[in-house]
VEXDREN-2710 file (C-alpha; in Angstrom, 1 decimal):
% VEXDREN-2710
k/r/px/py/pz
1/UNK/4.6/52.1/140.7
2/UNK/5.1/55.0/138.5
3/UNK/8.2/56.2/140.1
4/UNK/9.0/52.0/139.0
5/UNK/8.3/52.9/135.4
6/UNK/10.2/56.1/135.3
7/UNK/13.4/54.4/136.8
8/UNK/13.0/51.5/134.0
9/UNK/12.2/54.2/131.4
10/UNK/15.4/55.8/132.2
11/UNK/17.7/52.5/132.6
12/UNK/15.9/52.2/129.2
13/UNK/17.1/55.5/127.4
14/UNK/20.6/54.5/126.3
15/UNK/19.6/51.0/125.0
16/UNK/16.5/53.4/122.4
17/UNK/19.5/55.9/121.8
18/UNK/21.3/52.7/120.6
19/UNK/18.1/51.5/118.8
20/UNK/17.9/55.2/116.9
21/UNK/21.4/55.1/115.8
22/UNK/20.3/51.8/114.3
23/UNK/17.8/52.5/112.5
24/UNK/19.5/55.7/111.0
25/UNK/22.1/53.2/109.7
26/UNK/20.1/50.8/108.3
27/UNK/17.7/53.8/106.8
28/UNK/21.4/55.0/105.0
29/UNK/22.4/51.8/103.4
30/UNK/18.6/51.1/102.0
31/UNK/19.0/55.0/100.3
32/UNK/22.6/53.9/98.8
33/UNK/20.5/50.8/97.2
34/UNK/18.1/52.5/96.1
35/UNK/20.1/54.0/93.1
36/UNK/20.0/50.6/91.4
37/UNK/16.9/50.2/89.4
38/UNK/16.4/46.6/89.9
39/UNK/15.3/47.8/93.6
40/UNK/11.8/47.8/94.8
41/UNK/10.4/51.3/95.1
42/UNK/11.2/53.0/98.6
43/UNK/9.5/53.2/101.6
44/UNK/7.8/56.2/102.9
45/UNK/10.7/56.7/105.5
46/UNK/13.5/56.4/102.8
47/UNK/11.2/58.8/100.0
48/UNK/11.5/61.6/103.0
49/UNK/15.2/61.0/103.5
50/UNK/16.0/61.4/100.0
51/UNK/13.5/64.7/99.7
52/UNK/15.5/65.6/102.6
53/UNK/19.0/65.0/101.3
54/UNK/18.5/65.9/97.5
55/UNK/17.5/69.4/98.9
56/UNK/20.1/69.6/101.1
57/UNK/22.7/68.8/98.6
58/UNK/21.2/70.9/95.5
59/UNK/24.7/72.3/94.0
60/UNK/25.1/75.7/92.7
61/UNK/26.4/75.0/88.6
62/UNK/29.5/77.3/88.4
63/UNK/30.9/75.5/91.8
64/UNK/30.3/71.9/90.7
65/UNK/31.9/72.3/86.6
66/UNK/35.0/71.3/87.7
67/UNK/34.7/68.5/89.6
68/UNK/32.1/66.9/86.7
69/UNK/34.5/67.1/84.4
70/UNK/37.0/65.4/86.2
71/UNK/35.1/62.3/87.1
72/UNK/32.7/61.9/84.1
73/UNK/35.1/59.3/82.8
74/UNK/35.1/57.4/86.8
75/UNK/33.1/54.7/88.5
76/UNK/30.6/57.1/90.7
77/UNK/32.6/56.7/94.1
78/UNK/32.3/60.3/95.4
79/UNK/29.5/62.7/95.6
80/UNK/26.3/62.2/93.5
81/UNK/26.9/66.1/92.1
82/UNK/29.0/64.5/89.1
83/UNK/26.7/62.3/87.6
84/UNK/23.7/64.9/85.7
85/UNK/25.8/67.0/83.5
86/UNK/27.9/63.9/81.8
87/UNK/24.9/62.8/79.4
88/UNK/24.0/66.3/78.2
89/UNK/27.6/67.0/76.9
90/UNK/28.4/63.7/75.0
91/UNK/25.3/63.7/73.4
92/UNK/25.9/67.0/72.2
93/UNK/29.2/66.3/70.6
94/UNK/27.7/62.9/68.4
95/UNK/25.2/64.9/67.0
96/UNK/27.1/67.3/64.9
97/UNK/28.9/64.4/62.6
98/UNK/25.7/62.7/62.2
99/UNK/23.6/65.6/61.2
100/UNK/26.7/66.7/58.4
101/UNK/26.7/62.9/57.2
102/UNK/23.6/63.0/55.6
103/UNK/24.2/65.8/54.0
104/UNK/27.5/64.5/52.4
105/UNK/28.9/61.6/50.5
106/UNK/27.1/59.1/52.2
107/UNK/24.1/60.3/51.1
108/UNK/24.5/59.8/47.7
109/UNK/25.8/56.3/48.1
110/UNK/22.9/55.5/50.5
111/UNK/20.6/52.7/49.5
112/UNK/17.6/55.0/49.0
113/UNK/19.8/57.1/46.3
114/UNK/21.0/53.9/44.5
115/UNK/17.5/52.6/44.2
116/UNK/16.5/56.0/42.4
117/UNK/19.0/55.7/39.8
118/UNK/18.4/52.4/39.3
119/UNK/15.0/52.6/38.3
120/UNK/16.1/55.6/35.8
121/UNK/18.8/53.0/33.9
122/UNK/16.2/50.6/33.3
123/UNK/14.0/53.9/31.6
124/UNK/17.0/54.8/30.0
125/UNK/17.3/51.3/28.2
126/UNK/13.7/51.4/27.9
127/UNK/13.9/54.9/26.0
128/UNK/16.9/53.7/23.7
129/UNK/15.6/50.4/22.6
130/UNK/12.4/52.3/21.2
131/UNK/13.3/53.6/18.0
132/UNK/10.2/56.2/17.6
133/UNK/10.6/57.2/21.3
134/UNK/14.4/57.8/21.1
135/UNK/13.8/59.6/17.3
136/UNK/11.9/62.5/19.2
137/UNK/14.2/65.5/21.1
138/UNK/11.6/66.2/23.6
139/UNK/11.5/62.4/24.8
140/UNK/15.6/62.9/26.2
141/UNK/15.1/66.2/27.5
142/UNK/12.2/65.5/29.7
143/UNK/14.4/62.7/31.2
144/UNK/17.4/64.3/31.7
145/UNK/14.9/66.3/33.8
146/UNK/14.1/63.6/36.1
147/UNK/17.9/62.7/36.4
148/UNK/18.3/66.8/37.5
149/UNK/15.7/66.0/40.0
150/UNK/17.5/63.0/41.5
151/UNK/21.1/64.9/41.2
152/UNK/19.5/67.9/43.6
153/UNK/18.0/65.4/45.7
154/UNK/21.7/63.3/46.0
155/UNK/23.7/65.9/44.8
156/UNK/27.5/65.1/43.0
157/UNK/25.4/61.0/43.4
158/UNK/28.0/59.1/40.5
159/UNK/25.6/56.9/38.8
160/UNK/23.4/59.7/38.1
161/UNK/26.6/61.8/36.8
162/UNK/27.2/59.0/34.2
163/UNK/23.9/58.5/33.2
164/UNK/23.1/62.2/32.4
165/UNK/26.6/61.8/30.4
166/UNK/24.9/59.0/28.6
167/UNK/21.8/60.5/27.9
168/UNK/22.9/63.6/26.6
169/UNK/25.5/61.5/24.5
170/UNK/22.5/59.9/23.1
171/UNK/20.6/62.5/22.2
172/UNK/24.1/64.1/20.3
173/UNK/24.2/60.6/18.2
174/UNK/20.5/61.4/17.1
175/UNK/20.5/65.4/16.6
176/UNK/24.3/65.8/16.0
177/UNK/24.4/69.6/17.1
178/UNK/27.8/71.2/18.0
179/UNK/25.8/72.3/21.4
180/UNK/24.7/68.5/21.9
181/UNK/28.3/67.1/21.2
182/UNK/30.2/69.8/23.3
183/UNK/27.5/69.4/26.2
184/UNK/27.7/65.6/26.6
185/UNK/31.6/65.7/26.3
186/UNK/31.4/68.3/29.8
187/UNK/29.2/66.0/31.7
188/UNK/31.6/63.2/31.4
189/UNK/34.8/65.9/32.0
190/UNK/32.9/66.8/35.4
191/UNK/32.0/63.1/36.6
192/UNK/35.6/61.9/35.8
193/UNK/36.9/64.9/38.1
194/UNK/34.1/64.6/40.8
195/UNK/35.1/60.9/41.2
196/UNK/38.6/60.0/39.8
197/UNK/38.7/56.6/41.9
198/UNK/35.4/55.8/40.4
199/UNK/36.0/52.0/38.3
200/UNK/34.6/53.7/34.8
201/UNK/36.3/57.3/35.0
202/UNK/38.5/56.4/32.3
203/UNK/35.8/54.9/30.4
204/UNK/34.5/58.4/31.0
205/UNK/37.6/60.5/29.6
206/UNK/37.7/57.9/26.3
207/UNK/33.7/59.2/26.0
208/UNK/34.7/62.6/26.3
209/UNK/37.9/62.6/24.1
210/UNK/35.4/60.8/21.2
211/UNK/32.7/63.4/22.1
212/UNK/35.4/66.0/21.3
213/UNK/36.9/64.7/18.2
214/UNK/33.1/65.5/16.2
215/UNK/32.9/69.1/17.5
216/UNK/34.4/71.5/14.9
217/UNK/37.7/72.6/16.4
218/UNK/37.6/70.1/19.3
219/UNK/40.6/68.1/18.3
220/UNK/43.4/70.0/20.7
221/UNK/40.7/69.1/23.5
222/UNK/40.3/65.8/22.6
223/UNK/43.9/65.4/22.7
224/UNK/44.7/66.8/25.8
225/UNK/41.9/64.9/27.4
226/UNK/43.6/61.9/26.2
227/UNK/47.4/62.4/27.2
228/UNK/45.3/63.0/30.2
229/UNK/43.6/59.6/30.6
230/UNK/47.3/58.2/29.9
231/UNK/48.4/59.8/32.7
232/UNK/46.0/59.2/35.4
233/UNK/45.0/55.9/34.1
234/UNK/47.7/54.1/32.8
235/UNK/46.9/50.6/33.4
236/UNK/43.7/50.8/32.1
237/UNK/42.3/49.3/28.8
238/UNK/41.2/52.6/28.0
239/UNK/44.9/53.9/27.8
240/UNK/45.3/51.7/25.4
241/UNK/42.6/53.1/23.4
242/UNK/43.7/56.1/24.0
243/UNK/47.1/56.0/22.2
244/UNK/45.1/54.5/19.2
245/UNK/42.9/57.1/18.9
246/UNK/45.8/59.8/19.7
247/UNK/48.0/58.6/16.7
248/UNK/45.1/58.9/14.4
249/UNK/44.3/62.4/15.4
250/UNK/48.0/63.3/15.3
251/UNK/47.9/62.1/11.5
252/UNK/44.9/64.5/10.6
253/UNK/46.6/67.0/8.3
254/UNK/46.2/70.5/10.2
255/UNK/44.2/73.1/8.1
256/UNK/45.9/75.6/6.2
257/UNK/45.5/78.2/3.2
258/UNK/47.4/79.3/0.6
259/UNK/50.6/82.3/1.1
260/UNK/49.9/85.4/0.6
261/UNK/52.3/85.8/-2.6
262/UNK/51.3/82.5/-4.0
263/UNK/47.8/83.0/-3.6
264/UNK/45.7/83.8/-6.9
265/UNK/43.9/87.2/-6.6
266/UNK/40.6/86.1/-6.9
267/UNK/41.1/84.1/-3.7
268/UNK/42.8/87.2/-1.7
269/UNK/39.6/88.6/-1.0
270/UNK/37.9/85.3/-0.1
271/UNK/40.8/84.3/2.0
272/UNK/40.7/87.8/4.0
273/UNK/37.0/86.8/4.5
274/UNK/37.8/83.9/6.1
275/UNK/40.5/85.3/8.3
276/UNK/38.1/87.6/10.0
277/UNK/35.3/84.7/10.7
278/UNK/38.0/82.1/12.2
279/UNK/37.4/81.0/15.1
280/UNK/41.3/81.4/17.6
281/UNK/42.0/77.8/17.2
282/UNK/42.3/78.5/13.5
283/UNK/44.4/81.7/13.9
284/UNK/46.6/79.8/16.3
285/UNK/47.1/77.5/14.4
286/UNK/48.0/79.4/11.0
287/UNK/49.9/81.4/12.8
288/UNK/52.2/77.9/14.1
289/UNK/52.4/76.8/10.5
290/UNK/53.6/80.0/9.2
291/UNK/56.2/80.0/11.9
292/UNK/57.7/77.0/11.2
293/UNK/58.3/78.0/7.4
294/UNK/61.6/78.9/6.0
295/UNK/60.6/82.2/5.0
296/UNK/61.4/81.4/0.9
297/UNK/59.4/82.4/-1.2
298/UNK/58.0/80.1/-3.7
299/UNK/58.3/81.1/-7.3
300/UNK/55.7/82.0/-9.4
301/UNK/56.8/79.9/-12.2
302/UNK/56.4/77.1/-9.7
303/UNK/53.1/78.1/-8.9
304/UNK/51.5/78.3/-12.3
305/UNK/53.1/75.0/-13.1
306/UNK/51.5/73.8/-10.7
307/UNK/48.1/75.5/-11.8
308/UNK/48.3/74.0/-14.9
309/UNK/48.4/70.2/-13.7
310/UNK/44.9/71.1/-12.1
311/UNK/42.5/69.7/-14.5
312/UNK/40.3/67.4/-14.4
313/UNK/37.9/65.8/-11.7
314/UNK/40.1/65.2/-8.6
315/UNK/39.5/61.3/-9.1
316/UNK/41.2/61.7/-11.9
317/UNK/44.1/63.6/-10.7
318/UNK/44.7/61.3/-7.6
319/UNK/44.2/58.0/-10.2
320/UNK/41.3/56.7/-8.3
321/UNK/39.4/53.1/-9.4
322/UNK/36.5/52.2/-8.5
323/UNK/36.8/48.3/-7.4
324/UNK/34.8/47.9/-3.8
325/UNK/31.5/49.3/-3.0
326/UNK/29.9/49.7/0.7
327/UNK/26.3/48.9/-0.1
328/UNK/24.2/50.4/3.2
329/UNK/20.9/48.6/3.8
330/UNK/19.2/51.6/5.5
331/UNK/17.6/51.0/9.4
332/UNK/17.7/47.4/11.3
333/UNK/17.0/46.1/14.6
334/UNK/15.2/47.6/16.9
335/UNK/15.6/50.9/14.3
336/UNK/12.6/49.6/11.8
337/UNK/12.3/52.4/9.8
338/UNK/9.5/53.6/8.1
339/UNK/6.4/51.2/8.2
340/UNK/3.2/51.7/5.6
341/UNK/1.4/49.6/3.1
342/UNK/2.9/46.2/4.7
343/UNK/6.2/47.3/4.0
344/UNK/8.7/47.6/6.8
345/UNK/11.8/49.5/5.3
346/UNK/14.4/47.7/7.2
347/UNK/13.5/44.4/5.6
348/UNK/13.1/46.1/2.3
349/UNK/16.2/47.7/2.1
350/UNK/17.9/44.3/3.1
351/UNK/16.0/42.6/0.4
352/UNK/17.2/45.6/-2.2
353/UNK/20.8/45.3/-1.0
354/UNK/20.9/41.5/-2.2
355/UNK/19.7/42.2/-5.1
356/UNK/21.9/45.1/-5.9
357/UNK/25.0/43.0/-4.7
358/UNK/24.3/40.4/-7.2
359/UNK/23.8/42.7/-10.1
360/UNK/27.6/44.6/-9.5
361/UNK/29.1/41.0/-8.2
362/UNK/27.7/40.4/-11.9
363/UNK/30.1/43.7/-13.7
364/UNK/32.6/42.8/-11.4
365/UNK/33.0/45.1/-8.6
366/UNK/33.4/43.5/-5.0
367/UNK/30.7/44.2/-3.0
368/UNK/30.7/44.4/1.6
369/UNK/27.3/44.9/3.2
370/UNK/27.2/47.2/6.4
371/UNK/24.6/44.6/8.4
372/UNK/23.5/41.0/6.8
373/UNK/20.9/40.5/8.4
374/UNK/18.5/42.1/10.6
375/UNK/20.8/43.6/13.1
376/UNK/21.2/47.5/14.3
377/UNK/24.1/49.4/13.3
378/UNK/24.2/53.1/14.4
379/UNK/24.6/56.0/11.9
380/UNK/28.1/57.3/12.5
381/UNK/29.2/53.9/12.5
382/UNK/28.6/52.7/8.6
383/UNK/31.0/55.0/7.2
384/UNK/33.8/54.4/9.1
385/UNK/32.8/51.0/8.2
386/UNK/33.5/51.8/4.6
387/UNK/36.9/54.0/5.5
388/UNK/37.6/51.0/7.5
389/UNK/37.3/48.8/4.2
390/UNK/38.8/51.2/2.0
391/UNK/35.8/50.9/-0.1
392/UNK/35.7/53.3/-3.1
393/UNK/32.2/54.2/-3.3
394/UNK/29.4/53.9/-0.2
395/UNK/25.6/53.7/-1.1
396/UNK/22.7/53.9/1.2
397/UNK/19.8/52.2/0.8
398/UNK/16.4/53.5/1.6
399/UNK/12.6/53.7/1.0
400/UNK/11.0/57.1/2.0
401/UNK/7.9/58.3/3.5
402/UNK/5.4/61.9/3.6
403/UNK/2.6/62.8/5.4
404/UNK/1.0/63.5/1.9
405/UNK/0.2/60.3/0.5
406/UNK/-0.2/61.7/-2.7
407/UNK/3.7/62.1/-3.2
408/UNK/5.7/59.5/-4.5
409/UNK/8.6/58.9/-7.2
410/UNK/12.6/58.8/-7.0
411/UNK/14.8/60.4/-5.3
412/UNK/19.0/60.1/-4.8
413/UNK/20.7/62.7/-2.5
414/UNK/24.2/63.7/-1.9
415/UNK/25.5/65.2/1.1
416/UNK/25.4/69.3/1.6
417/UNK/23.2/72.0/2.6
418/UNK/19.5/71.3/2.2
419/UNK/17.6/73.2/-0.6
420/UNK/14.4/72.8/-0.5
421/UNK/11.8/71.5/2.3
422/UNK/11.1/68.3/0.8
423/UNK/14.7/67.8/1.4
424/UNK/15.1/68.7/4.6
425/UNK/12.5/66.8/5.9
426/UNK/13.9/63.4/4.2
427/UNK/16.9/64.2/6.3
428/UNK/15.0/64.8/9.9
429/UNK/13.8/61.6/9.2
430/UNK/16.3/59.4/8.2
431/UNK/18.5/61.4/10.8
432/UNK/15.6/60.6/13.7
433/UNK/15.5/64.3/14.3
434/UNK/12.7/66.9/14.1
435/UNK/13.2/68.9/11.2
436/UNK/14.9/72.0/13.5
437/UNK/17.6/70.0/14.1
438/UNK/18.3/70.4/10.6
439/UNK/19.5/73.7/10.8
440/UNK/22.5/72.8/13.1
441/UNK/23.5/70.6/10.6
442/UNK/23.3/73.7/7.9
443/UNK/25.6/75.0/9.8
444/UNK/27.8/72.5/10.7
445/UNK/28.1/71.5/6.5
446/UNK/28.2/75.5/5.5
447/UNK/32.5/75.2/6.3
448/UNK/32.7/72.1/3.6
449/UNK/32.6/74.3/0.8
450/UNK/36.4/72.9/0.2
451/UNK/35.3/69.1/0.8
452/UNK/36.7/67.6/-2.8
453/UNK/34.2/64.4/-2.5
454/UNK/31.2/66.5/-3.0
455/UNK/31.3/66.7/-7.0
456/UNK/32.3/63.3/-7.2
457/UNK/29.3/61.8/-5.1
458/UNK/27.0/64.9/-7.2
459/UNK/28.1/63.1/-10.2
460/UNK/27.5/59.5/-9.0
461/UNK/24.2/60.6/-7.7
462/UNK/23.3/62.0/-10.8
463/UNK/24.3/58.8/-13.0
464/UNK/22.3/56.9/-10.8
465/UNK/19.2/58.6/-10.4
466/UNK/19.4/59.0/-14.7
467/UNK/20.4/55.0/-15.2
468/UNK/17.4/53.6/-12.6
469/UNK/14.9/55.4/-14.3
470/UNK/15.9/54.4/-17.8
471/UNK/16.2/50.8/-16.7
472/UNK/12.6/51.5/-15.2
473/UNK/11.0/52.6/-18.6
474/UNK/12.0/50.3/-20.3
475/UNK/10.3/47.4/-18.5
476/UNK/7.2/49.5/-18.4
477/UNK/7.6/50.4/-14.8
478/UNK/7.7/54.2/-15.2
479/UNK/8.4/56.4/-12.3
480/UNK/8.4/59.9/-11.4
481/UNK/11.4/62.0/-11.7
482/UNK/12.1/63.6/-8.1
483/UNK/15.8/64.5/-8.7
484/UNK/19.0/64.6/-7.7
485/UNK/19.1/66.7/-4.5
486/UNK/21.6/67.4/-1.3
487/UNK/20.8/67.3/2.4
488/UNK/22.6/67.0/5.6
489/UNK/22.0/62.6/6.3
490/UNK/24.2/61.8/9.2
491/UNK/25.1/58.2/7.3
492/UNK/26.8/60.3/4.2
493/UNK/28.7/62.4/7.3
494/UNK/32.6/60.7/7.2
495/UNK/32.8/58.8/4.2
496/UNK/36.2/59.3/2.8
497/UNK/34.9/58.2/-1.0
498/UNK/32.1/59.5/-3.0
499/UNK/28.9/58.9/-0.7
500/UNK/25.4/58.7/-1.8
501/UNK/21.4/58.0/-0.7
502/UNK/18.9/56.6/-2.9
503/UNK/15.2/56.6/-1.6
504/UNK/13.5/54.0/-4.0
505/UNK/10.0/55.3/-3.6
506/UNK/7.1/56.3/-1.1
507/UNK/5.8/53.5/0.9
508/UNK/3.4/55.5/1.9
509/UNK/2.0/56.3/-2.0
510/UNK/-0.2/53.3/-3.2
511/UNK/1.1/53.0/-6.1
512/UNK/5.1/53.7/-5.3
513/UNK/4.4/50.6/-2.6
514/UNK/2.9/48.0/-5.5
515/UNK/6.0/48.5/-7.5
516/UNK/8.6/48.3/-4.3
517/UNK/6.6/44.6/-3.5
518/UNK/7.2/43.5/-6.8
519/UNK/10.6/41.6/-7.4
520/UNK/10.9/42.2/-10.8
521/UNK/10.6/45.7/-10.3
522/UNK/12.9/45.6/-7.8
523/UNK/15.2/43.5/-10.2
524/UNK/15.1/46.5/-12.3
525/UNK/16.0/49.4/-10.5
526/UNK/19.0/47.1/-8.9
527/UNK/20.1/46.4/-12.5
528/UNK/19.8/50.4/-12.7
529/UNK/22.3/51.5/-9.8
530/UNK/24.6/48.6/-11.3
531/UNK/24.8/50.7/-14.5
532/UNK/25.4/54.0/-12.5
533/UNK/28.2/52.3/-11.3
534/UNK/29.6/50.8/-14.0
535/UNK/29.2/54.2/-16.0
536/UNK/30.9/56.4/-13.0
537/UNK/33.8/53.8/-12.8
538/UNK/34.6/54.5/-16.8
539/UNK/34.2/58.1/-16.5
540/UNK/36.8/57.9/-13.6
541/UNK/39.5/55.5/-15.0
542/UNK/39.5/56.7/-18.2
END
């Protein structure tokens, strides 16, 4: 029996070997399977086969780089060695772009940086629209603050360029500094470099060539900002402005002084003054005009002939008339003006301006109003309105205000240097500046010595302020006598004719507002300026 089972067992032993072999097979193909992960988990056999073979097959890094390198890119047909170190080295390389992208361009042009500057535009329209807010220096700087923050958040982002251009632009129309005008015109300069493509970078150069043009010796920059618009933007609208405003610079008259040998000698002294304090655009530029002279002499014979036809005002040298007048109702729109004792000055001064249009319609001058109604027109532009019409005199309209309501009484200004505090502070108010700002504007006016309109509007402001309150007293409506007096108004700034400002009372004083709600009073100081006028015109023409 048992030798019976051990000849079986051994008839057996090729058909188990058989068996084995198999198996093995079968085992082999279930481990090649087993890569996908759609498979079922392994069996106990197959998790010791593949313990088995991945320790078997563990490679040594410096022997397998080569091969991984080659098949990284092929189906996995070969050895399993290939496969771990592909991952690792592709991910490495899409990093580096995506890290230096958000850090670039496209993070100032990201959503999250347009949404920021957004909001800011509407503050900024929010901030302009409010007259009182806007008046204050403070109120722009603390928001160009914000627009600093956003800028080192998104740095070189465009819209944030242009709007800190815009907002310093505003705050140069308000406080007219040199520093103000010069710093405005750079932050366009350095958005319309930064972003040339950009669809309002010429509107950007036209802002900075304007900006320019105010700031004393600015117009060579101006220009060369302009022939540089024409150049890069030449089918813009822009260019177009651009040669418009570069033929009117070219026909400024450059500014010179008198030769040496034709000089008087009192003037020698003040002209050697002068030579010493000018700035190099003045030096180069007396130094051009004296080398495009002939070198002749001019004779003194000449020369005092021509000293001797000096006489008289300079209205009545050049043979001015006086025909048009530019009447200026002060403030308007959302700029209300002062605002006391029911009495908003924007309305008043619109209501004065009728009534002063009808009395000189009435002597016959021809009369243009700035605004007809109740509409906003900025500072800097009502006398170029008046260039713009030729007009031969410009008068501003206005009602003033004080702290002290105690003060009260008339008042008509000229434009120079202010002389006394009461003065200056009529000008920081009118101007919508505080009262520091002033001082730039000292300075600013302290080169206008030479400016030939000055007498002329001393003497029309003076004729006025005498002819109001004589029409005044003798209705019974006395006032009191503040003066004629200079200051630095911004509205006066640019007016090619004799320019003045007449403050009609103190809405804030009780008794100054009575009399500016009555009509007939109002009827009387129009009738007033009307004389002024006509009195000036005679004193010119004849």
């Amino acid at each position: 029996m048992r030798r019976g089972a051990r000849l079986f067992a051994r008839a057996l032993a090729p058909a188990r070997a058989i068996i084995m072999l198999c198996l093995c097979f079968f085992t082999l193909q279930c481990f090649g399977a087993q890569q996908s992960p759609a498979l079922a988990a392994p069996s106990s056999t197959t998790q010791q086969i593949e313990k088995q073979r991945s320790t078997n097959q563990k490679p040594a890094p410096s022997k397998q780089a080569t091969p991984t390198k080659k098949n990284d890119t092929q189906p996995a047909t070969g050895t399993q060695q290939n496969k771990p170190r592909t991952t690792p080295a592709s991910t490495q390389v899409r990093a580096t772009p995506q890290a230096k992208a958000e850090t670039t361009a496209s993070a100032a042009t990201s959503p999250k940086a347009l949404n920021a500057v957004q909001g800011l535009q509407a503050e900024f329209n929010a901030l302009a629209g409010d007259a009182q807010r806007a008046s204050l220096r403070h109120n722009w700087l603390n928001f160009e603050t914000r627009i600093k923050a956003i800028l080192e958040r998104y740095p070189n982002q465009p819209e944030a360029m242009l709007l800190a251009a815009r907002t310093r632009e505003e705050l140069a129309v308000r406080a007219r500094t040199t520093q103000d005008w010069r710093e405005a015109a750079q932050r366009y300069d350095a958005f319309a470099t930064k972003h040339n493509k950009h669809t309002r970078a010429a509107e950007a150069r036209l802002k900075q060539a304007t900006l320019l043009s105010r700031v004393p010796h600015g117009l060579d920059d101006a220009k060369r900002t302009l022939r540089l618009l024409q150049r890069d933007y030449p089918q813009s609208k822009q260019a177009t402005q651009a040669v418009a405003l570069l033929k009117d610079l070219e026909a400024q008259p450059p500014q010179t002084t008198p030769d040496k040998e034709t000089a008087p000698k009192k003037e020698r002294g003040k002209e050697a003054q002068e030579s010493k304090t000018a700035s190099p655009e003045e030096k180069a530029g007396k130094t051009a005009d004296k080398a495009g002279r002939t070198g002749e002499k001019p004779s003194r014979t000449k020369d005092k002939a021509t000293n001797t036809n000096q006489k008289g005002t300079l209205a009545q040298q050049l043979g001015l008339t006086v025909r048009t007048i530019m009447l200026d109702p002060g403030h308007g729109g959302k700029d209300p003006g002062t605002t006391a004792n029911t009495i908003q000055e924007s309305l008043f001064t619109m209501q004065m301006a009728k009534k002063v249009s009808a009395a000189l319609e009435a002597q016959g001058f021809t009369v243009i109003l700035t605004r007809a109604n109740d509409s906003y027109i900025s500072l800097q532009d009502r006398p170029l309105m008046a260039n713009a019409q030729k007009a031969d005199l410009f008068i501003s309209l206005h009602a003033n205000a004080n702290a002290n309501p105690a003060i009260q009484g008339l008042e008509t200004y000229y434009l120079d240097t202010a002389k006394s505090k009461d003065a200056a502070l009529a000008a920081a108010r009118e101007n919508g500046i505080d009262v520091g700002g002033v001082s730039d504007l000292q300075f600013i006016l302290s080169d206008l010595t030479g400016n030939s309109k000055r007498n002329e509007s001393h003497k029309l402001a003076s004729m006025v302020q005498k002819e109001i309150l004589k029409r005044a007293a003798s209705g019974k409506q006395a006032m009191v006598d503040n003066g004629v007096r200079s200051a630095p108004f911004y509205v006066l700034m640019g007016a090619k004719m004799p320019a003045i400002l007449v403050e009609f009372g103190y809405v804030t004083n009780t008794d100054d507002a009575a009399s500016l709600r009555s009509d007939r009073f109002l009827q009387l100081q129009a009738a007033g300026l009307a004389d002024a006028v006509s009195a000036y015109k005679r004193a010119v023409e004849k």
